[in-house]
Steps between C-alpha positions, in 0.01 A plus 500: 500500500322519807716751667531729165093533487537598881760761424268623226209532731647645742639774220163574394347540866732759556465673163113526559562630850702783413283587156201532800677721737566726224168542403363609843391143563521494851265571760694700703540773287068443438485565877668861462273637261177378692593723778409817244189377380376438891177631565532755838245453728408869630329480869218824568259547740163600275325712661685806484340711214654658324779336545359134439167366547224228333166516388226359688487171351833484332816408587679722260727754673507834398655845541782733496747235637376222243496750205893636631649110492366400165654839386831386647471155431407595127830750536732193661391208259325333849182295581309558757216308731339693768364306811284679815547458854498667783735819582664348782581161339714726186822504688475120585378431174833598355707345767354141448530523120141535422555810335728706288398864513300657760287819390252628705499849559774422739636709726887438473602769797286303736667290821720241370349387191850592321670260711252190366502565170710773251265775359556707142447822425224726655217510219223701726470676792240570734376634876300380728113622539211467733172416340200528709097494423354825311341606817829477718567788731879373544727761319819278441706263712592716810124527580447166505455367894561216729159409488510421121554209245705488226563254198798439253629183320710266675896515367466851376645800588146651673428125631800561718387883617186377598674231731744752606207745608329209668802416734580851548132578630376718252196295370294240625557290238689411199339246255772390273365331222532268210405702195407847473151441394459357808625806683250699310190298591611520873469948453172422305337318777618757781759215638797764456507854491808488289682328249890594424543439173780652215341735311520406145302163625264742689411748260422193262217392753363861516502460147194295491406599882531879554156484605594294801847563608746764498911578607520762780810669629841471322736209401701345757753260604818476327534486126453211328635380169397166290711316384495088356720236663713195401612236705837596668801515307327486138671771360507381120085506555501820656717694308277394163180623699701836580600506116152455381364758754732743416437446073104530565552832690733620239269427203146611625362158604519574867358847512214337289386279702521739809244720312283156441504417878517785704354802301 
């Protein structure tokens, strides 16, 4: 008797673990469909109206980069959490799995930020500018002299022609900075005589401080185009942020919020 009620045991164990297997009972197949649901953690430097920026006093970040990822998200079925830091800690940010996207305005042409990390599809593009005080008698780069200062943001594209100058000579100085508002302050104050800066970002500030500043001379520098970044070898994210960028071009959504940011 003892070994029959066994046998029968042992029958039903295995009935109930097959009748569970084939209802999706395990937790490996749980584990899968988590990975689709994962919020994306989207690394920005915020001070780089109108690109992305906050409020003074809030935390929320806003602009043309912002508004363009919730279209693709929206687009692409993802979620998205957006986390600041600064410009130069992007690249690593991605590399020590402390982010998912990078988009920052960021120049994807630029040294060897395509070895670090794999970039999508150009979404903007943009030249470099010199901003200088309303009163300035420069008339563009090429009349700027060794005597002079100049200011940029450290990890950028105009950070790294303001060292370049430096070494070479050509100024006195280049303060490379943090943030761009800090870069502005230092022309305010007389501490530069310069600021390289892209121009969508600079005609932004002359948007509220024409009075003050002003570009002079022409673009410069090589072309530039922005891009956002996923860690190396991500393809299956990338290719859904190319999808969605290409569906909000197609249908209007991109070309509207160009007109909200930059008209």
């Amino acid at each position: 008797m003892k070994k029959k009620s066994l046998i029968l045991l042992l029958s039903l164990a295995m009935i109930f673990t097959f009748v569970l297997s084939a209802c999706g009972g395990g937790s490996e197949e749980s584990a899968d469909t988590g990975d689709d649901s994962a919020v994306l953690k989207v690394v920005t430097e915020a001070t780089f109206a109108p690109f992305e920026s906050t409020e003074d006093g809030d935390d929320t970040i806003v602009g043309f980069d912002p508004d363009m990822m919730a279209a693709i998200a929206e687009d692409q079925g993802l979620e998205l959490e957006w986390v600041n830091m600064e410009f130069d800690s992007l690249i690593p940010a991605l590399q020590s799995d402390q982010g998912d996207i990078i988009c920052a305005g960021m120049n994807k042409l630029a040294g060897d930020r395509a070895d670090k990390v794999d970039f999508g599809d150009t979404y903007f593009e943009s030249d470099l500018m010199l901003l200088v005080t309303a009163d300035s008698d420069l008339t563009g780069i090429d009349a700027v002299t060794s005597d002079m200062k100049l200011a940029s943001q450290i990890g950028t594209t105009g950070g790294d022609m303001v060292q370049a100058m430096k070494d070479e000579g050509k100024i006195a100085d280049g303060v490379v900075l943090n943030q761009w508002t800090d870069c502005y302050l230092q022309l305010q104050n007389g501490e530069v005589q310069g600021v390289i800066v892209d121009k969508p970002v600079g005609e932004a500030y002359l948007n509220n401080h024409g009075d003050i500043a002003k570009f002079v001379g022409e673009s410069f520098g090589e072309h530039e185009e922005f891009a956002f970044a996923v860690q190396k070898g991500n393809t299956e994210l990338l290719e859904k942020l190319n999808t969605g960028l290409a569906n909000i071009k197609a249908n209007g959504k991109y070309d509207e919020l160009v007109d909200k940011w930059f008209s």
